[in-house]
N, C-alpha and C positions, 0 to 999 in steps of 0.2 A: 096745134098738135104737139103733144107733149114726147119724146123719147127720150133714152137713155134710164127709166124708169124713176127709182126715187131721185136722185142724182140729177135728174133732168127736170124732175118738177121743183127741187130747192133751186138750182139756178132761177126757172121763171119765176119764183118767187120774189128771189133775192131782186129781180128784175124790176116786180110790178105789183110790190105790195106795199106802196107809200099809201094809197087810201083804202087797205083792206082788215078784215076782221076775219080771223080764225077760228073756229070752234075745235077744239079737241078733248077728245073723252078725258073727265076727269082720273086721277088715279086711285081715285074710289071706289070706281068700276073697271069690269074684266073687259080688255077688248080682246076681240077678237083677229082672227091669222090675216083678214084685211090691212088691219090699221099698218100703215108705214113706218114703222117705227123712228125709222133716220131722220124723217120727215119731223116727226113727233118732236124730236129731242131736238133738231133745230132751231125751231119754232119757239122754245121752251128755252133754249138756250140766247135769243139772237130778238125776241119779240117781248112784250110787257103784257103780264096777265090784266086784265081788265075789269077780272068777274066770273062771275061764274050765271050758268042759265040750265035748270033742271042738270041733265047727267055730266054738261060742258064746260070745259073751261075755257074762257073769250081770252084771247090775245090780239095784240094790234103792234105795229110798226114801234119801237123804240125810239125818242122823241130826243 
């Protein structure tokens, strides 16, 4: 269980994402009042794009 909202899921992240893969909306497309933003930019800022797949962009762990 995740709490503390975005703030609490970049912790877990930061935690337990050595063998993990990201998809997030590329900025080609509108996302939506969903998307987490702080999340986004961390990911964006802290992971290595990998690719991209239809509307996605793949990030993974910084090597």
């Amino acid at each position: 269980m995740v709490l503390n909202g975005e703030d609490g899921i970049i912790k877990k992240v930061e935690e337990e994402s050595s063998n993990s893969v990201f998809l997030i909306r590329s900025d080609n497309y509108i996302r939506n009042w969903q998307n987490p933003e702080k999340l986004r930019k961390y990911i964006v800022k802290n992971f290595k794009m990998q690719g991209q797949i239809g509307c996605f962009d793949i990030y993974s762990k910084l090597q």
